[in-house]
C-alpha positions, 0 to 999 in steps of 0.5 A: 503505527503511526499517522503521517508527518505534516510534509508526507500527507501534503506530498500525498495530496498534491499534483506531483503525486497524482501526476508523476508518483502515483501515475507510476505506482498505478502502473505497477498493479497487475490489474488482470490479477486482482480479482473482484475484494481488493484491500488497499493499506496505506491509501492516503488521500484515495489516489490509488483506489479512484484509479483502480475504479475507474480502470475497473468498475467491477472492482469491491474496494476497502481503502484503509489508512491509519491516519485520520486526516488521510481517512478523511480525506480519501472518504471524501474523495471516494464517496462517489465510488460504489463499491469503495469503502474507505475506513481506518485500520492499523495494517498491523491489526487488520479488522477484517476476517481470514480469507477476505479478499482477493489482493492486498495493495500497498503503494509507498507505505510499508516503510511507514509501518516500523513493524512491517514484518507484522504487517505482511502476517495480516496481509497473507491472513486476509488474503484468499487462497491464491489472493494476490499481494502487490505493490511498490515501495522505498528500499533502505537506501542513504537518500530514501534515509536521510528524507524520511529522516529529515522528515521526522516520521517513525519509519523503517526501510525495507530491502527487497530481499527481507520483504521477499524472507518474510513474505515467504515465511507466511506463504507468499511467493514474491517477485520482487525487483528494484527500479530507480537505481535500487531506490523503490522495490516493485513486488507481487506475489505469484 
């Protein structure tokens, strides 16, 4: 999996993304359905999960990223969390034991991961029976393409309907809906 361009990590650390995209992406979580061992893949410089805690305190949340710069970055940003725990790890590759927490979160990173379809395997493996896996991403669209191709970064879009295939093949239920005129998929199993 690969760390993310130049251009990627800068988007993820300015207002933009905290003020517009990621105030949305919050606002997709089912935040009554998460329950305590939350794992967020993808967490970038830490947006999501300083959200998360202070929307509930009572949150455990392990923010993974691949990239070392957005470990760093989000560590830094998270370190006056209790119960947050920042680290790295490959979403392909989870180093974490079966059924260990209660949701999987993954907010505009499934494109990244050119072999997402393993991804989704670790996610349903770590997640406890009934665990709870949501979030928001790019579907494969000419824009969302041509960015990320002008962007230069390893990616692979995903449509809605392949997300939902593969999710159910390891036992996750999805509902999946496109948002933006088909341009980001919203999606939480049941």
């Amino acid at each position: 999996m690969p760390a993310m361009s130049q251009i990627e990590r800068a988007f993820c650390q300015t207002a933009l993304w905290r003020g517009g995209t990621g105030k949305a992406v919050f606002g997709s979580i089912p935040l009554d359905r998460l329950g305590r061992d939350v794992l967020e893949i993808g967490s970038g410089s830490g947006d999501i999960a300083a959200r998360l805690r202070r929307a509930n305190p009572e949150l455990a949340i392990t923010a993974t990223d691949f990239d070392p710069a957005m470990v760093r970055t989000a560590a830094q940003r998270l370190q006056s969390y209790p119960e947050v725990t920042v680290r790295g790890a490959d979403a392909t590759d989870l180093p974490f034991a079966d059924d260990s927490f209660d949701s999987v979160l993954s907010c505009l990173m499934l494109h990244h991961i050119v072999e997402w379809e393993q991804a989704i395997a670790e996610i349903a493996r770590v997640l406890r029976p009934g665990g709870v896996f949501t979030g928001y991403d790019l579907t494969r669209t000419p824009m969302a393409t041509a960015i990320h191709r002008l962007d230069r970064s390893p990616f692979r879009l995903v449509n809605p309907d392949e997300l939902d295939q593969v999710c159910a093949r390891h036992g996750l239920a999805m509902r999946t809906r496109t948002r933006l005129a088909g341009q980001v998929m919203q999606f939480t199993s049941d």
